[in-house]
LUMVO-445659 format. One record per residue (C-alpha): x negated, y, z; residue in one letter. Coordinates in steps of 0.02 Angstrom, whole numbers, plus 32768, in hexadecimal, padded with zeros to 4 digits. Each point is the difference from the previous one (the first is absolute). Example, Ala and Ser with C-alpha at 12.3 -4.5 7.8 and 13.67 -1.06 7.14 Angstrom:
BEGIN
7D997F1F8186A
7FBB80AC7FDFS
This chain:
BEGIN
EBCAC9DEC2AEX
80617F5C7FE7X
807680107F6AX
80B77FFD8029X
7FFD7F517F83X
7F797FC38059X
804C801380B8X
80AC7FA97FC5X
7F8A7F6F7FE0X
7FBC801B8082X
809D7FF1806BX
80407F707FADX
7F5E7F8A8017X
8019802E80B7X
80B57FE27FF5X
7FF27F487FA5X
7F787FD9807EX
809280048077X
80857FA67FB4X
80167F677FDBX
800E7FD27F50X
80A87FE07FD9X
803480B18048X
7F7580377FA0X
80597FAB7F6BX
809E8072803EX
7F9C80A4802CX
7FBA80027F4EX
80B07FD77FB7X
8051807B804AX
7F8580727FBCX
80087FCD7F65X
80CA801D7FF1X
801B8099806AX
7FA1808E7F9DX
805A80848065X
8045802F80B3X
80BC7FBF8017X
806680828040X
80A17FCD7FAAX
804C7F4F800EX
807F7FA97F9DX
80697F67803CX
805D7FA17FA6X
807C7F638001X
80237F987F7AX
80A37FB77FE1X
800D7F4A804FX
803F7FBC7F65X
7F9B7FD57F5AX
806580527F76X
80227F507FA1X
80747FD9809AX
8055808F801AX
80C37FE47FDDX
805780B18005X
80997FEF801FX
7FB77F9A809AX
7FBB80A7801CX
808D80697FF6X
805C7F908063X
7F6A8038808FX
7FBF7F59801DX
7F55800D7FF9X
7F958022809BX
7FE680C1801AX
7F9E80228098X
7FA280A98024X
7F577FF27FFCX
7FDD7FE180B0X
7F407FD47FEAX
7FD980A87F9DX
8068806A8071X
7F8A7FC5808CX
7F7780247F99X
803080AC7FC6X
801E802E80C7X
7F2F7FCD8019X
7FD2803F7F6EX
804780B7800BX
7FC37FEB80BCX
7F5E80077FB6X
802380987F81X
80187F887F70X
808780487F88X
80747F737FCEX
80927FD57F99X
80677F6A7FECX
804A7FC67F56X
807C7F6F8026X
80277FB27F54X
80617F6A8031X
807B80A48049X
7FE8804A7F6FX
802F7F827F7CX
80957FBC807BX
805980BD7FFCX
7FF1800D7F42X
80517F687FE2X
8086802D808EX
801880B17FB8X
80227FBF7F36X
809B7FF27FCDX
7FE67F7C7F74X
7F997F877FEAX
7F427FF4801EX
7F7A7FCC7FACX
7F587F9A8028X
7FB3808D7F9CX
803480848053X
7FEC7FCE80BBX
7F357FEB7FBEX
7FFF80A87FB9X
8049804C808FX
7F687FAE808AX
7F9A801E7F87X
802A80C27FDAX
800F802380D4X
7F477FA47FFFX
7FB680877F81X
807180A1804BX
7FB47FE280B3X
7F497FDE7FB5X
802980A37FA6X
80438057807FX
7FAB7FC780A6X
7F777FF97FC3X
7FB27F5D8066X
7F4A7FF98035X
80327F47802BX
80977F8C7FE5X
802E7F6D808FX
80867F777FBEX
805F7F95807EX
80307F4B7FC8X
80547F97807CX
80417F897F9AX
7FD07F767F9EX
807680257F8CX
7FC280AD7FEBX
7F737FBD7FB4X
800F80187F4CX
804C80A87FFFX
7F7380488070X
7F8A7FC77F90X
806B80697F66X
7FFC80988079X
7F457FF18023X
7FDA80177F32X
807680767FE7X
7FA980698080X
7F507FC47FC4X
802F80297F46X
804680B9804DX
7F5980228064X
7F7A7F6C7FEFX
7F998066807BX
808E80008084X
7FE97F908089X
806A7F8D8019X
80187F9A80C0X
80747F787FF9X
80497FAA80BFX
80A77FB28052X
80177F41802BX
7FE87FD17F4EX
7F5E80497FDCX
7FC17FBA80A0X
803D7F437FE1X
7FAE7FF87F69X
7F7C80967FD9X
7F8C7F9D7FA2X
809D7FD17F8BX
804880BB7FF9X
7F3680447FC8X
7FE37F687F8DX
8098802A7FA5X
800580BD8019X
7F4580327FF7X
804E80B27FCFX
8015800780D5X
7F7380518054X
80137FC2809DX
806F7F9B8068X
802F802780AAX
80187F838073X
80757FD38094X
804480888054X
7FB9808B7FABX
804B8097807BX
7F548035802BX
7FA17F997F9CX
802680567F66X
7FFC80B38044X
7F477FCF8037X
7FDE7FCC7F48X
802A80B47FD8X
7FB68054809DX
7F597F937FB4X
801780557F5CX
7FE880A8805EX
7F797FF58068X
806380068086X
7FD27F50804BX
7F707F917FE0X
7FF27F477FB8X
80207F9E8088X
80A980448009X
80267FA17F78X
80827F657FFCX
806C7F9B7FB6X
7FE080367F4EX
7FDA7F817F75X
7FE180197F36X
7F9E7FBE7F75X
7F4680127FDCX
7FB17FBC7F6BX
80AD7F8E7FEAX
7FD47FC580C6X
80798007807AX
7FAE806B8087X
805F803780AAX
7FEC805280BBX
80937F908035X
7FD7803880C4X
80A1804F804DX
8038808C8025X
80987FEB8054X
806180968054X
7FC8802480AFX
809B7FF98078X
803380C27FE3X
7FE57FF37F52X
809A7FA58007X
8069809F8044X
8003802D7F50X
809480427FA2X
80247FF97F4EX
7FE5808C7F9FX
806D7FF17F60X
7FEA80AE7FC1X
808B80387F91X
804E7F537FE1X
80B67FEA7FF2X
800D7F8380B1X
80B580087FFCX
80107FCC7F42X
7F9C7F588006X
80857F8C8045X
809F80597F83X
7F867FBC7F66X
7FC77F588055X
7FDB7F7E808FX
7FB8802580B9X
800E7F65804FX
80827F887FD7X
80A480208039X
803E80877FA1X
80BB7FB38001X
80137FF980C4X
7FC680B9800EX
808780898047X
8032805E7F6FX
7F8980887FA9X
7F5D7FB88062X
7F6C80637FD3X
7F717F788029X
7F4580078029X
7F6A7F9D803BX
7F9480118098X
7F757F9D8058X
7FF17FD880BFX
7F7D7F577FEFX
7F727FDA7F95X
7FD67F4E7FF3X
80567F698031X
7FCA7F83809AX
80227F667F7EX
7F8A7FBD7F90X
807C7FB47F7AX
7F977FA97F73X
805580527F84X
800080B98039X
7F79808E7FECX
802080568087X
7F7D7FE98062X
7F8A7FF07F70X
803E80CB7FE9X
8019804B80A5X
7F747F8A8065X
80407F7C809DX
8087803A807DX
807180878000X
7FC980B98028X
809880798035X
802880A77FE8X
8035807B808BX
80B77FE08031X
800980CB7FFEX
7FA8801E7F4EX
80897F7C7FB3X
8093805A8046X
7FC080A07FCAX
7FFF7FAF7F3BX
80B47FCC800FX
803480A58056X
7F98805C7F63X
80497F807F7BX
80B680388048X
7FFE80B48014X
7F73802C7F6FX
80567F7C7F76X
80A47FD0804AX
7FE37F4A8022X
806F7F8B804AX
7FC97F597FF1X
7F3B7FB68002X
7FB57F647FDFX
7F887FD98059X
7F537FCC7FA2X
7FB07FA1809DX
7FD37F3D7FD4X
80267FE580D0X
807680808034X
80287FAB8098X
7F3A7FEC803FX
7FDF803E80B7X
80B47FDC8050X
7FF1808A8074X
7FC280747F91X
809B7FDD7F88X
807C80018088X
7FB880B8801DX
7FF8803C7F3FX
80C17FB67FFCX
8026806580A8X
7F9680B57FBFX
807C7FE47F6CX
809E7FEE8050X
7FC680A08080X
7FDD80717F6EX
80AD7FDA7FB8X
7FBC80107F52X
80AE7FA17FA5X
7F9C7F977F9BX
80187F377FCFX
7F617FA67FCEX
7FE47F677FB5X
7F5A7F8C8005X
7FF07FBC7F5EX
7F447FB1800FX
804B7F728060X
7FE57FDE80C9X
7F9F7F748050X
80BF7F9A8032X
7F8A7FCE80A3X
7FED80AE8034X
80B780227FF4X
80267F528055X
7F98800C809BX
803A80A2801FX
80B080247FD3X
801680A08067X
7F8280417F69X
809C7FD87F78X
8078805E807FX
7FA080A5800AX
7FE57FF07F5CX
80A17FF47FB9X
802E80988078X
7F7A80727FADX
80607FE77F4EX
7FC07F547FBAX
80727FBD7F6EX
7F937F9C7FA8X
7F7E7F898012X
7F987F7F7FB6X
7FA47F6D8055X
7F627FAF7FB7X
804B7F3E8018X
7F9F7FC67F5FX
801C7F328026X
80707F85804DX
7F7D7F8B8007X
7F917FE48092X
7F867FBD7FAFX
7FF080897F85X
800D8091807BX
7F657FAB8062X
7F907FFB7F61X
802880C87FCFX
7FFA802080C1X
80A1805E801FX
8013805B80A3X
80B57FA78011X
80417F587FF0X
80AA7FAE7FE6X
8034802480C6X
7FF780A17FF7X
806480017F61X
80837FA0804FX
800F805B8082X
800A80B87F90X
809B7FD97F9DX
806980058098X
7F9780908050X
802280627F57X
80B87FD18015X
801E80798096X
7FDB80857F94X
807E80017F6FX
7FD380AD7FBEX
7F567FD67FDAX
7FE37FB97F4FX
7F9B7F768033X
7F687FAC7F69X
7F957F7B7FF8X
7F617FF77F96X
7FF77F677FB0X
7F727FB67F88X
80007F467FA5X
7F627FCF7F88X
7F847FEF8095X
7F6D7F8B7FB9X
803C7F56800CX
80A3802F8040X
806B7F6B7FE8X
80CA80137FB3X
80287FBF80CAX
7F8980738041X
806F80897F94X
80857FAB803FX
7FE6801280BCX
800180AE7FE8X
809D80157FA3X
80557F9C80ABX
7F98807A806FX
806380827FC1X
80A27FC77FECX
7FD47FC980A8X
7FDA80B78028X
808B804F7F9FX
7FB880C37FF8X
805280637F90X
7F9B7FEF7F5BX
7F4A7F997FE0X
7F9880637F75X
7FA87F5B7FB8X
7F4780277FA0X
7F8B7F757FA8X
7F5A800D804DX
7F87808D7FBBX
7F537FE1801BX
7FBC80A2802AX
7F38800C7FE8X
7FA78019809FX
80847F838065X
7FC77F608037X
80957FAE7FB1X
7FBA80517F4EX
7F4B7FA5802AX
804C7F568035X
806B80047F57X
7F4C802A7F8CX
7FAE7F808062X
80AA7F7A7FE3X
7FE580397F49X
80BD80527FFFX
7FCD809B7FCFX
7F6480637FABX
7F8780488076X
7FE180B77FEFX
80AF801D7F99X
809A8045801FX
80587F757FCEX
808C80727FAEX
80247F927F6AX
801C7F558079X
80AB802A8024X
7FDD803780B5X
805D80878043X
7FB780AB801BX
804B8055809DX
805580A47FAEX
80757FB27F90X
80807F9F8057X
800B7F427FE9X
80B280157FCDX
7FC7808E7F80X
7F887F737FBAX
807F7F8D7FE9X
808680767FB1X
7F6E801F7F7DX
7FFB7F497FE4X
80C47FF37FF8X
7FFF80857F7CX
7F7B7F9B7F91X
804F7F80801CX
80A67FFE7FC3X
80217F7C7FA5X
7F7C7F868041X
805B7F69804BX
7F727FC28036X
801E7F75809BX
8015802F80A6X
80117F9A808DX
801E7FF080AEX
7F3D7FD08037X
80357FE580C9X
80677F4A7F8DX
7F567FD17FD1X
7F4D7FD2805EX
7FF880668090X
7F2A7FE28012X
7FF1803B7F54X
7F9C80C27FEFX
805F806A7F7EX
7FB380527F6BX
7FE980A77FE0X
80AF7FED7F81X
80517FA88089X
7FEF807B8083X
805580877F89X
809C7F8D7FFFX
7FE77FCB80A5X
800F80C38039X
80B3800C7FBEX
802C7F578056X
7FC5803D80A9X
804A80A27FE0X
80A87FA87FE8X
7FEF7F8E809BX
7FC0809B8082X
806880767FC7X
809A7FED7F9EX
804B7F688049X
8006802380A8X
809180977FB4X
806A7F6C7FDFX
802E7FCD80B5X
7FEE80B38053X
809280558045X
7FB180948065X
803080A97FB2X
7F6180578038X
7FA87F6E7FBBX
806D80057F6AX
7FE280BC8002X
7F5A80007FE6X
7FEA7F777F7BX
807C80797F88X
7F9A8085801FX
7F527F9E7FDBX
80577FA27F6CX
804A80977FA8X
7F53805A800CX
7FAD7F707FAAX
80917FD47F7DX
7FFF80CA7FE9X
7F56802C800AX
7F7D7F8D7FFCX
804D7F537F9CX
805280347F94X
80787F8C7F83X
7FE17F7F8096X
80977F828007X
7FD57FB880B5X
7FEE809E8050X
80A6804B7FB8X
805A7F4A8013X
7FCA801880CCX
804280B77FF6X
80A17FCF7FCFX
80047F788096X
7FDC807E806BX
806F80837FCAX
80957F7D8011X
7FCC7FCD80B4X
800180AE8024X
80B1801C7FA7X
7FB880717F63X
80647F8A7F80X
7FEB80987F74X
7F507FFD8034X
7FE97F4E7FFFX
805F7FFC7F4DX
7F8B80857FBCX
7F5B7F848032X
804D7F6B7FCFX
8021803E7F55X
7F5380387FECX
7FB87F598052X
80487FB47F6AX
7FD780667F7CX
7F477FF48033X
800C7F47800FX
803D7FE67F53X
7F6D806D7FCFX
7F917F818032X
7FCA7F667FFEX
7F7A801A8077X
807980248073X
80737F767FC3X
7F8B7F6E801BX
7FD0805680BCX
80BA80048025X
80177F497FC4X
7F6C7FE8808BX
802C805A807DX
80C77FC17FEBX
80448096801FX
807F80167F85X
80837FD28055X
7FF680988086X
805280597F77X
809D7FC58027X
7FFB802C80A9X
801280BA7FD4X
């Protein structure tokens, strides 16, 4: 009789005379790293800020971004589905309602110790056959990495899984620099990643294997097939477990229009779409959730909200789709099941709508704005033609014409533009086309961004093969901008360290127009465009809603987000006088100058700019 050792080598001759060799690679991987059956599963989400940038009183003032963990509820629903046990340990939650709940003032120190103590206590007290780590964001880099050791130096035989938008832009990057990850899990990884586990068990064979990549013998090795959810895998609800839904908007951001909310909003996030129909050069979309756009049911959706409101008390959601407004008829009927079921919510869409979509169909923007939209953000990127051909833009400057006045019917919505300068070779009149574009437009705000060149975008390989940025980096040291930090959080860093630099500034749309900024350009050139998009249109309006909802976004920033600013108090105070505040407009004006004498940063902008002369129109 065969010896039990001999007939496991038995089976596995037979089983890598199957495969091919780099699932091989994987099969004996996984092998390697999962000694045991997983029964118990621990996710977890990093904060999406490294510690070296965190300002706290930013924090308490509930300004960074504080979404639940949509991507591990979904998983915990499929997992427990399969008799997984599962818990989720949000630490970005976590450190955001310590800081909120302290009196005094906090320490760099102490927000470590604290992710790093809730790391060992649910090690300790879960007791994890298995950890999975979401990291969506660029940003999120470094501080997943410092949560991978921690856990590594807690349990080196733990295994670790590592996915989200991050890890799958750039997994080669994420292992090279974090071999302490196991695996990485790539794309969506609803099913994928359960499968992983299922594999572990015996419960399905080798072939069920995808999207799973790691490091063999310092070789990047990977399954990258998909697995992408089959169209009822999409009827899937979040599962949050015993998370504190209601709390995540009172201690941060969901979506971005916390100042035009009715009073005592408690906000959430769902999502209808996955995918996006464009195939902008700069996005990694697609390269994530595959070509097209795949919907969910419009019943399942409306059963989330209807759970999000009577389970967690929501009022208010932003939607997470990248093309909320794909399928017109199948919109017009998610709008209409929202308005039947009466659910008293608003909603905002925050990931920015194709301005075509809402253009060619306007009766889409009416049902919408019946079914509680407040808020939202269009993906405009360029005023440029030529510049919106070459990163292939779904819109061009028609449509954008023709959606200022569209947007102008509907007063109540707060109405955004995406906006991004530092394309390669984008010329200062190139930059400059855009700024008329929108004033041209004249939507409510424009969030401007310098370009980031995300890895697995074509814009990222056309900028390696230009030699304008290092191939298989992040590039987080060339002053690019990483997606969760605001531009204008960026900048107020830069204010701050730069006090008393009077270094020159200039108006660069006096000089040569054909000329491409440089990387220290663009950072001045943000502020300029900032100026000429957004704060001197104020001058000339006379609207009160219009005027209503410019003190409303200016106070948030001067209160919560810039702080010490002079231009954004200085444009407070002209609005509060328009409006008839004249204490209120004293109390800004005062402060406006206070910070400007602070400065000389601010000075030599001001000079610039020549806006020092508004103050005596208050």
């Amino acid at each position: 009789m065969a010896s039990e050792t001999d007939t496991s080598r038995s089976r596995a001759h037979t089983l890598r005379e199957k495969l091919d060799t780099a699932r091989w690679t994987l099969v004996e991987r996984i092998r390697e790293v999962f000694k045991e059956d997983v029964e118990r599963v621990l996710l977890i989400q990093p904060p999406q800020f490294p510690e070296e940038l965190l300002n706290l009183k930013i924090a308490k003032n509930k300004r960074y971004y504080n979404y639940p963990p949509y991507g591990l509820g979904l998983l915990c629903t499929n997992l427990k589905a399969r008799g997984y046990a599962t818990q989720i340990l949000d630490l970005n939650f976590d450190l955001l309602d310590f800081i909120s709940s302290q009196a005094g003032e906090v320490s760099h120190e102490q927000v470590t110790v604290l992710w790093q103590e809730r790391i060992r206590q649910s090690i300790a007290e879960f007791g994890p056959d298995v950890v999975g780590i979401s990291c969506m964001f660029t940003m999120s880099h470094e501080i997943t990495k410092k949560v991978v050791r921690l856990i590594k130096g807690l349990a080196p035989a733990l295994p670790v899984v590592a996915g989200g938008v991050h890890i799958t832009n750039a997994p080669e990057i994420v292992l090279e620099e974090c071999p302490e990850i196991d695996f990485v899990s790539l794309f969506e990884s609803d099913q994928s990643f359960c499968d992983l586990l299922d594999f572990v068990n015996d419960e399905i064979q080798a072939d069920g294997l995808s999207q799973i990549g790691t490091l063999v013998a310092d070789r990047y090795e990977a399954l990258a097939e998909r697995r992408s959810p089959a169209p009822a895998e999409l009827d899937v609800i979040p599962d949050y477990l015993d998370l504190e839904v209601s709390r995540y908007s009172a201690l941060g951001e969901i979506g971005s229009y916390r100042y035009w909310l009715p009073e005592d909003s408690r906000n959430s996030s769902v999502l209808t779409n996955r995918g996006c129909r464009a195939h902008c050069s700069f996005c990694s979309v697609r390269n994530f959730n595959g070509d097209g756009v795949r919907s969910r049911s419009i019943a399942s959706v409306v059963e989330e909200i209807e759970q999000l409101v009577t389970r967690h008390r929501i009022t208010h959601i932003s939607w997470l789709d990248d093309d909320i407004f794909f399928d017109p008829d199948r919109t017009l009927r998610l709008f209409d099941a929202i308005i039947e079921r009466d659910l008293g919510i608003t909603w905002d869409a925050m990931n920015g709508i194709i301005a075509s979509a809402a253009v060619v169909r306007p009766q889409i923007l009416e049902k919408a704005v019946a079914s509680g939209m407040i808020g939202a953000n269009f993906g405009i990127e360029s005023g440029s033609p030529e510049i919106l051909r070459k990163i292939h833009k779904p819109s061009g400057i028609s449509h954008y014409r023709k959606l200022g006045p569209l947007l102008r019917q509907y007063p109540q919505v707060f109405a955004r533009a995406f906006v991004i300068i530092g394309f390669p070779n984008e010329t200062f009149g190139q930059i400059l086309q855009t700024v008329n574009v929108c004033q041209e437009m004249g939507l409510d705000w424009n969030t401007i961004q310098k370009l980031t060149p995300l890895p697995s975008t074509e814009i990222y390989e056309q900028m390696v093969d230009e030699g304008l940025i290092e191939d298989k980096s992040l590039n987080m040291s060339s002053g690019f901008t990483l997606f969760s930090v605001r531009e204008s959080e960026k900048q107020r860093l830069k204010e701050k360290d730069k006090q008393e630099d009077a270094r020159e500034f200039i108006d660069y749309f006096q000089r040569d127009l054909d000329a491409v900024p440089t990387r220290e350009e663009l950072d001045d050139l943000w502020l300029l465009v900032d100026y000429k998009v957004n704060y001197e249109k104020i001058l000339t309006e006379q609207e009160p809603l219009r005027l209503e909802k410019m003190r409303r976004f200016l106070r948030d920033v001067s209160n919560r987000m810039s702080i010490d600013n002079p231009l954004s108090t200085l444009f407070v105070a002209i609005v509060e006088n328009k409006l008839g505040n004249r204490k209120e407009a004293q109390r800004y004006l005062t402060l406006s100058k206070r910070f400007l004498e602070e400065s000389r940063y601010w000075q030599r902008r001001f000079d610039v700019l020549e806006v020092n002369h508004l103050y005596h129109l208050t």
